[in-house]
Kinemage of the C-alpha trace (Angstrom):
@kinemage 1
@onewidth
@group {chain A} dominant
@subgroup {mainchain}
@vectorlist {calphas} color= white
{ca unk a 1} P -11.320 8.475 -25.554
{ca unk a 2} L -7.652 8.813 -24.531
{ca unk a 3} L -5.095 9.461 -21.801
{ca unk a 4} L -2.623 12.335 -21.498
{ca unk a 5} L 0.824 12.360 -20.606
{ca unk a 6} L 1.410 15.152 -17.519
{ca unk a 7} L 4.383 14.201 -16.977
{ca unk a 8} L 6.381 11.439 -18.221
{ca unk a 9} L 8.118 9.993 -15.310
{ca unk a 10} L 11.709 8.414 -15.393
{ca unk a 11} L 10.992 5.931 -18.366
{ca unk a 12} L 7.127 5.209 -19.287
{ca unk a 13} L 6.512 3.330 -22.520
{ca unk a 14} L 3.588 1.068 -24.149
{ca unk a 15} L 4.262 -2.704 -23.807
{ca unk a 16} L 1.716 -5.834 -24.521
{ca unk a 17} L 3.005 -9.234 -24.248
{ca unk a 18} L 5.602 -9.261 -26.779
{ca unk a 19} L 5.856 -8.726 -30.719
{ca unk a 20} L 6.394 -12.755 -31.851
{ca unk a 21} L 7.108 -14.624 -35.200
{ca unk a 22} L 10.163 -12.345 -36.229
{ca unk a 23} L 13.184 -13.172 -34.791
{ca unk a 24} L 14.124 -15.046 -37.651
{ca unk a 25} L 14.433 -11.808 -39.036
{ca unk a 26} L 16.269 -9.973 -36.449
{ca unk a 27} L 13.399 -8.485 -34.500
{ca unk a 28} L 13.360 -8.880 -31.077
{ca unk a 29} L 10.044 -9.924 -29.248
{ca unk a 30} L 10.559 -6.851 -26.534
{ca unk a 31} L 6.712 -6.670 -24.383
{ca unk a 32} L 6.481 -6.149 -20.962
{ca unk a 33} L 9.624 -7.062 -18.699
{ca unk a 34} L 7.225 -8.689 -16.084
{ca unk a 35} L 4.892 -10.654 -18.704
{ca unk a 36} L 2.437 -11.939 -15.396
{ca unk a 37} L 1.678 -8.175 -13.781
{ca unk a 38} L 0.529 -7.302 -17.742
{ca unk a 39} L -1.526 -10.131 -17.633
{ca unk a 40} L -2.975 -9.657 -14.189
{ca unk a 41} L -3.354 -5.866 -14.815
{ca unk a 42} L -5.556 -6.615 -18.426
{ca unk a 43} L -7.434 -9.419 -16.226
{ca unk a 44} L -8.708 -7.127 -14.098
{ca unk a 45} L -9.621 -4.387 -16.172
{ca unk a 46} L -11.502 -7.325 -18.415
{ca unk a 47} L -8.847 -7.053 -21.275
{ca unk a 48} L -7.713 -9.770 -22.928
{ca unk a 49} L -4.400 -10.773 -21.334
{ca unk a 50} L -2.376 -9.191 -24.035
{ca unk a 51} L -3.453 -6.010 -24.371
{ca unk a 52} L -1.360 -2.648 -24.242
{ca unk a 53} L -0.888 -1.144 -20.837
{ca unk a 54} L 1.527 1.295 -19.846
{ca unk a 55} L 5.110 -0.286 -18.369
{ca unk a 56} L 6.025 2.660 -15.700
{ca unk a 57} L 10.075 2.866 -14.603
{ca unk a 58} L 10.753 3.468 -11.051
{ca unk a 59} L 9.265 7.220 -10.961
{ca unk a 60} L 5.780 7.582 -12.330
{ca unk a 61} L 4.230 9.600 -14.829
{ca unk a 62} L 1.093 11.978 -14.086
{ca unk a 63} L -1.630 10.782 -16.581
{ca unk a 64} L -4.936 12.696 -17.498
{ca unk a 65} L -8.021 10.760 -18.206
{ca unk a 66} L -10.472 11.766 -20.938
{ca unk a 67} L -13.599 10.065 -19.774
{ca unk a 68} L -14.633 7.263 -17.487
{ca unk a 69} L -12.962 3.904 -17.406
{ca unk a 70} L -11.787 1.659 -15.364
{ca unk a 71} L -7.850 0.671 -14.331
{ca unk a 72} L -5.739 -1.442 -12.492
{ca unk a 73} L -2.156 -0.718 -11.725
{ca unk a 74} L 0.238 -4.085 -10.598
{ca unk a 75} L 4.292 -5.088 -10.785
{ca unk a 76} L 6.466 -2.045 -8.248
{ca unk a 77} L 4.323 -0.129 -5.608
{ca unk a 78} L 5.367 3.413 -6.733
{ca unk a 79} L 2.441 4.750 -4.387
{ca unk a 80} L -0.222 5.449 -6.785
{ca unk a 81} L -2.802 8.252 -5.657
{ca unk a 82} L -5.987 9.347 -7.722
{ca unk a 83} L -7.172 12.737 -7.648
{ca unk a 84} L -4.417 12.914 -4.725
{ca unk a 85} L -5.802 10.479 -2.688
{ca unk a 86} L -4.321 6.915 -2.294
{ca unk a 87} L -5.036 3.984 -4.221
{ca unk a 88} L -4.187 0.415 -4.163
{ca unk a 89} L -1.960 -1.798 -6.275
{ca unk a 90} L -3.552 -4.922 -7.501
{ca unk a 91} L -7.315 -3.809 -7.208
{ca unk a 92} L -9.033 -2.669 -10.110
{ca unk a 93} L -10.701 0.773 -9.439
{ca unk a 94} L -13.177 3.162 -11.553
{ca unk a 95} L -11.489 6.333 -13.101
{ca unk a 96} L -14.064 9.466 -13.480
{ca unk a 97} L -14.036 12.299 -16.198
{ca unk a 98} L -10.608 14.495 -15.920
{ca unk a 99} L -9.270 12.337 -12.990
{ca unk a 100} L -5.428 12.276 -12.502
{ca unk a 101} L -3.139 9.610 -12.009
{ca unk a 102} L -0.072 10.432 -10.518
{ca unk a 103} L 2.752 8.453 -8.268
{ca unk a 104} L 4.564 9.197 -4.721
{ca unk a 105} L 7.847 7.147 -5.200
{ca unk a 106} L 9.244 4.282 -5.422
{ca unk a 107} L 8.587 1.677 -2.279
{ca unk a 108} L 9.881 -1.429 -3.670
{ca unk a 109} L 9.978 -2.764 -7.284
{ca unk a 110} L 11.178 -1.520 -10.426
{ca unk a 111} L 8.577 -1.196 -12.708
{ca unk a 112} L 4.770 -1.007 -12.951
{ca unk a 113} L 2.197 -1.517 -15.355
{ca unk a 114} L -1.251 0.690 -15.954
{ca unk a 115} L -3.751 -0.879 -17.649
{ca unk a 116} L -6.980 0.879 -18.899
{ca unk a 117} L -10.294 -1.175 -19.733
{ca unk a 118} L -10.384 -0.463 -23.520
{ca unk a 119} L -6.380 -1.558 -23.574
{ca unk a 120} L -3.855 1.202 -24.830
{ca unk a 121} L -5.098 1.395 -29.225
{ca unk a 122} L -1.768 2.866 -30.106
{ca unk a 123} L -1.102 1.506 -34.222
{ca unk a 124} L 0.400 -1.799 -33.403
{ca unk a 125} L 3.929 -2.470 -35.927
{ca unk a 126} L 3.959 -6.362 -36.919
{ca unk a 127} L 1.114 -7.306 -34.815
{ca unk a 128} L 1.937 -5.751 -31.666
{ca unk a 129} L 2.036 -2.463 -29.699
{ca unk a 130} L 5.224 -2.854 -27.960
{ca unk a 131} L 8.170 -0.551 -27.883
{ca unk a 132} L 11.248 -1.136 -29.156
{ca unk a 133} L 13.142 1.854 -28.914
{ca unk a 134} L 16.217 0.835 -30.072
{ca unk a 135} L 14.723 0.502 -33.247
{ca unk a 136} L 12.386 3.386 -32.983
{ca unk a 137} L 9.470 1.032 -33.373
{ca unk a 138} L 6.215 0.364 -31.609
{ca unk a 139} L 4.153 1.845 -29.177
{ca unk a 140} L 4.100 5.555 -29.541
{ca unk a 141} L 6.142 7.117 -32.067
{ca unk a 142} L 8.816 4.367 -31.343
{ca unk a 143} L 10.053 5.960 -27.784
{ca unk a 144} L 9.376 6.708 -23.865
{ca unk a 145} L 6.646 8.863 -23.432
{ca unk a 146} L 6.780 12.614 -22.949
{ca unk a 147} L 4.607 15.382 -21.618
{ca unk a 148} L 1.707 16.249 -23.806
{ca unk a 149} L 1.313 12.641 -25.816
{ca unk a 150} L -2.480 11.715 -26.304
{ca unk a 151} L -2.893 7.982 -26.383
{ca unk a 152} L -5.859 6.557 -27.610
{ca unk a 153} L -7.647 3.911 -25.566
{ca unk a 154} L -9.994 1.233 -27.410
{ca unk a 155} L -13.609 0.487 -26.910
{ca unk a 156} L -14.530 -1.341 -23.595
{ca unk a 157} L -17.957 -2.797 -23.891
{ca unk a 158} L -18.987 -4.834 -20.202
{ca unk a 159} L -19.887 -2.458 -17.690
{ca unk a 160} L -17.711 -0.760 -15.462
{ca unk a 161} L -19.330 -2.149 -12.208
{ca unk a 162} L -18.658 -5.927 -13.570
{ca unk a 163} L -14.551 -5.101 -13.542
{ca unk a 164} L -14.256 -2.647 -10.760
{ca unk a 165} L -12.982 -3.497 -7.463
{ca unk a 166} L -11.755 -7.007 -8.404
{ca unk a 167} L -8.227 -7.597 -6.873
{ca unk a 168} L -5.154 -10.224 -6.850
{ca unk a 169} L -4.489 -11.511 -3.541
{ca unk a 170} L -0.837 -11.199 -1.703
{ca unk a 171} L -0.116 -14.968 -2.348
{ca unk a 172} L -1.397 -15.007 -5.594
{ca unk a 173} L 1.370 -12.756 -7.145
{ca unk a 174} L 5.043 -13.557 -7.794
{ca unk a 175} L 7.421 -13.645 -4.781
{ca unk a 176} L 8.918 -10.544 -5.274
{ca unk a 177} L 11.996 -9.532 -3.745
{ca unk a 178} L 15.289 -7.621 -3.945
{ca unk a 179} L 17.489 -10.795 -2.949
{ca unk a 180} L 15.516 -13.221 -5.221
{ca unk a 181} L 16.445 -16.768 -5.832
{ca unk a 182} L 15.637 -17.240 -9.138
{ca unk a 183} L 15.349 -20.857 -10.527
{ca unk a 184} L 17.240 -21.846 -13.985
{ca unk a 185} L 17.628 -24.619 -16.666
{ca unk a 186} L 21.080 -25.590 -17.606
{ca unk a 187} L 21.794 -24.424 -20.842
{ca unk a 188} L 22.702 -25.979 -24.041
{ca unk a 189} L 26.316 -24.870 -23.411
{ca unk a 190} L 26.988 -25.915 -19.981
{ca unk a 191} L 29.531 -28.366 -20.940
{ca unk a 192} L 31.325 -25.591 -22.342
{ca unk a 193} L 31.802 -24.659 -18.353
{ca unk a 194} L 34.022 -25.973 -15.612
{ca unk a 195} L 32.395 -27.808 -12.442
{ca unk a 196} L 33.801 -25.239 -10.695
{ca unk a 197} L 32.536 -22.675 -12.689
{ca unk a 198} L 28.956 -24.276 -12.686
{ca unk a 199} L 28.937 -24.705 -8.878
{ca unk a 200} L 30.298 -20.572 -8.363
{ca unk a 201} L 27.263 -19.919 -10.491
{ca unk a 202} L 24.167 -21.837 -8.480
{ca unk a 203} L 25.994 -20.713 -4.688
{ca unk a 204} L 27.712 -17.638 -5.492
{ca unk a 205} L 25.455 -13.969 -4.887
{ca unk a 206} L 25.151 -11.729 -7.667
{ca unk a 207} L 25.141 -8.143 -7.648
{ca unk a 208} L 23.181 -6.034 -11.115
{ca unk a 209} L 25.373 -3.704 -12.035
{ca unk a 210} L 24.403 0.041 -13.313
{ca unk a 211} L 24.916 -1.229 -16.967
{ca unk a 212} L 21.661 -3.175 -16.880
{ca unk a 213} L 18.520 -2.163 -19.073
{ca unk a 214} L 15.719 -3.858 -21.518
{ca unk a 215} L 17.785 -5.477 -23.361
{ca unk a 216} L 19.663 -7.199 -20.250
{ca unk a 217} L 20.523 -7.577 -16.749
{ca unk a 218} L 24.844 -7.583 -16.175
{ca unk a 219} L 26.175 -9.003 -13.173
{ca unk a 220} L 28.561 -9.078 -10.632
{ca unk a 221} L 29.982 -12.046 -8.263
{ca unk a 222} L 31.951 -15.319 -8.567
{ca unk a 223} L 33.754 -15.227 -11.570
{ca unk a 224} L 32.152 -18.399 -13.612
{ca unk a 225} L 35.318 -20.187 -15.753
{ca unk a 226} L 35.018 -21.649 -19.449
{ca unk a 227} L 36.636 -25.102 -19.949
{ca unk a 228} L 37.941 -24.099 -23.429
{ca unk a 229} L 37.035 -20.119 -23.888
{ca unk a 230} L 33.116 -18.072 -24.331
{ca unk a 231} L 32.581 -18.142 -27.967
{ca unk a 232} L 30.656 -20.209 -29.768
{ca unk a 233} L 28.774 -19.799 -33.263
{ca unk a 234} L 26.213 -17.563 -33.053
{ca unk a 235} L 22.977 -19.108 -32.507
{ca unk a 236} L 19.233 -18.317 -30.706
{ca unk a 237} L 18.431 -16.644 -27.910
{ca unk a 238} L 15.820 -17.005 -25.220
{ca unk a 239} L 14.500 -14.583 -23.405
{ca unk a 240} L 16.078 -15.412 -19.429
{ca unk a 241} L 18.616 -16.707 -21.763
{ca unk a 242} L 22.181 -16.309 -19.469
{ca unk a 243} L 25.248 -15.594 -21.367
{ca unk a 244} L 29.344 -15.853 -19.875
{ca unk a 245} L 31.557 -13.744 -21.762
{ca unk a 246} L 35.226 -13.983 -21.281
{ca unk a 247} L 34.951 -11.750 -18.254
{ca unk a 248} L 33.111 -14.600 -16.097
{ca unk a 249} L 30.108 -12.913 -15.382
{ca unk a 250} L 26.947 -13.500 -16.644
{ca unk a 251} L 24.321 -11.598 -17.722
{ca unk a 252} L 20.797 -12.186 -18.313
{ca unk a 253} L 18.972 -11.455 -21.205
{ca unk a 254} L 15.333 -9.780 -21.122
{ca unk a 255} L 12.827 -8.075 -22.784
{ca unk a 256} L 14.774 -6.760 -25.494
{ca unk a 257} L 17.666 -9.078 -25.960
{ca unk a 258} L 19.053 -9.600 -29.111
{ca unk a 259} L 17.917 -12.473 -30.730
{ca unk a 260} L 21.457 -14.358 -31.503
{ca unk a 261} L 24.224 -14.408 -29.718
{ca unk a 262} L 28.200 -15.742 -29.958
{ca unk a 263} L 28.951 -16.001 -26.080
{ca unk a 264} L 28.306 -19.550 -24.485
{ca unk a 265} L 24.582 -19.865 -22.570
{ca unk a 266} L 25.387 -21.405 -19.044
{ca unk a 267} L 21.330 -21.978 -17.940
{ca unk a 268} L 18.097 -20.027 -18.748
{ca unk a 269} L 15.610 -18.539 -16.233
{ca unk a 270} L 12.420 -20.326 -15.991
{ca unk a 271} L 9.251 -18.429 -17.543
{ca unk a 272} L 7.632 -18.359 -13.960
{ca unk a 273} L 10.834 -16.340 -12.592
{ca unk a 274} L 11.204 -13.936 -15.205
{ca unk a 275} L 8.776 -11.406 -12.962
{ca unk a 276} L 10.806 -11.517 -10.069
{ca unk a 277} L 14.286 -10.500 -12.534
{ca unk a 278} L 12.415 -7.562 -14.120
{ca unk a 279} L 11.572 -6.351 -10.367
{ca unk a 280} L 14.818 -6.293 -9.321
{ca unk a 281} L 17.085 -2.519 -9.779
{ca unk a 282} L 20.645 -2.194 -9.937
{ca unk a 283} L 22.316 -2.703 -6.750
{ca unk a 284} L 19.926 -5.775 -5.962
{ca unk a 285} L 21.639 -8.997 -5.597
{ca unk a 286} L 20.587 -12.227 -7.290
{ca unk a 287} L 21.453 -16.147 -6.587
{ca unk a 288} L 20.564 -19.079 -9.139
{ca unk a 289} L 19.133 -22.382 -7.995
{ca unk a 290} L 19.050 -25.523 -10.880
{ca unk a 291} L 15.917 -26.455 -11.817
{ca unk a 292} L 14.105 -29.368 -13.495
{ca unk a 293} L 11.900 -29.022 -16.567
{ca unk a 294} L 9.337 -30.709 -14.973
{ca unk a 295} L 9.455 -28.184 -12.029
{ca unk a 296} L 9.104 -25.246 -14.730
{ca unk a 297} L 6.622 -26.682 -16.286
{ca unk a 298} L 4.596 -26.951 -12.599
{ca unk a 299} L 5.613 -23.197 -11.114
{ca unk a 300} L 4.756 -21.514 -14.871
{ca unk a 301} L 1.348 -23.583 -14.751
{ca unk a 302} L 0.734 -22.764 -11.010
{ca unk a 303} L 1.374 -18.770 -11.698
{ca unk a 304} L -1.142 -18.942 -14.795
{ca unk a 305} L -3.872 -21.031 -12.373
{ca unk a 306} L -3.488 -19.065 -9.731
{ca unk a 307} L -4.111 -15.607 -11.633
{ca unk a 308} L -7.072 -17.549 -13.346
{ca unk a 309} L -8.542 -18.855 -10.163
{ca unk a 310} L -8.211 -15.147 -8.089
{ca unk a 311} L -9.894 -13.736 -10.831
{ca unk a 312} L -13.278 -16.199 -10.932
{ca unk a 313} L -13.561 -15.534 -7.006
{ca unk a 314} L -15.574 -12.286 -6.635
{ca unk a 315} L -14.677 -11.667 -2.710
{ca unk a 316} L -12.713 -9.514 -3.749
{ca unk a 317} L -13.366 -7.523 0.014
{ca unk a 318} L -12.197 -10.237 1.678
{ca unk a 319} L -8.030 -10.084 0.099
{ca unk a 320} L -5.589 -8.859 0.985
{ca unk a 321} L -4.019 -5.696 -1.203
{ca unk a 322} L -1.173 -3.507 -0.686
């Protein structure tokens, strides 16, 4: 059983929830940029929450199916259609023999995620099927997908009428936006930053620039100013992490971020707000609020509930989808 690659689409590569354990040695976690539309697109499929899916860049592929299964497609709305007919985001639908999956254009969002019950079976490198194509590693062959690659998808034992048409409500997914407020942690080198500098960052507006990717978000706005310069001694990075280079403007670290760094770490984003950065494009403006630990802690545990308690409903008729 596999899917084929029509058409490859702007940037279409195989992500699961992150390749861990290995930074020490240099090698970066990478996964999906928006960790809780993986999850909730393997939920509904009845994958484990891990499991490979496709991560689709603002223009979609067209994808072949081999044989029956059953898929869910979450994150952007790039205007899915099946067989050339419309299909929601967020519901989990039934795929037949030869059926075609192909994508309109972008409506809002930057990036969605296919999942397939079964979960993408590409080899997984160090315990996970991400890509990493830096490094060449991962997924398929180590790179985006292209027109005429056959992915294998794994065996899928419940059947298909116990994971079709099961759906995440509107107010069940992240708040996504293009002018998000995303919520941060003060970093371990905030000292290292002037009051000013601290209070430009959480009221200032911040505009990503074209020289954002994987690996991290650059942005443009207040200037943010050092008390005694941006480098430090090279330590660990966090994905969210938020470095200040000399410059004054920060940038925020995701999927694929290096994992040490030598320029000071003003705040990190909270887990629970890392969906709503990896929706965002270039062009889309940003503002920081200060958070508590104890109010990470809450909105991480309230996204993981909430995806856990739309899931055991089964009135699934009765949400709302896009």
């Amino acid at each position: 059983m596999f899917l084929e690659i029509l058409e490859p689409g702007m940037l279409t590569t195989v992500q699961d929830l992150g390749r861990m354990g290995y930074q020490r040695l240099g090698i970066p976690a990478s996964g999906a940029m928006d960790p809780f539309a993986l999850r909730a697109s393997n939920a509904m499929v009845g994958n484990a929450e891990g499991a490979a899916a496709l991560e689709i860049t603002m223009i979609g592929p067209r994808v072949a199916f081999s044989d029956p299964c059953v898929i869910a497609i979450t994150g952007a709305d790039l205007g899915p259609k099946l067989d050339g007919h419309p299909v929601p985001n967020w519901e989990s639908l039934v795929v037949r023999s030869g059926s075609v999956l192909e994508f309109a254009g972008l409506r809002s969002g930057a990036r969605a995620y296919l999942a397939v019950s079964g979960g993408i079976a590409v080899e997984p490198w160090l315990g996970s099927r991400s890509t990493y194509m830096m490094a060449k590693v991962g997924g398929h062959e180590g790179r985006p997908l292209q027109a005429g690659d056959r992915l294998p998808i794994g065996p899928f034992q419940p059947p298909m009428g116990s994971t079709a048409g099961v759906g995440i409500p509107f107010d069940r997914r992240p708040p996504y936006t293009d002018e998000p407020t995303i919520r941060v942690i003060w970093g371990p080198h905030a000292d290292r930053f002037t009051e000013e500098g601290k209070n430009s960052f959480v009221t200032g507006c911040y505009g990503i620039t074209q020289s954002s990717n994987r690996m991290g978000y650059r942005l443009e706005g207040p200037r943010i100013e050092h008390t005694r310069g941006p480098d430090i001694i090279s330590c660990g990075i966090p994905l969210g992490g938020i470095q200040v280079p000399g410059i004054g403007q920060p940038i925020i670290l995701m999927a694929d971020h290096q994992t040490t760094g030598g320029y000071t770490m003003i705040a990190t984003v909270i887990q629970a707000d890392i969906p709503l950065v990896a929706q965002c494009l270039p062009g889309n403006r940003l503002g920081f609020r200060a958070a508590g630990l104890e109010e990470a802690r809450e909105a991480l545990w309230k996204q993981r509930q909430g995806l856990k308690e739309a899931l055991e409903r089964k009135e699934s008729s009765l949400w709302e989808v896009d």
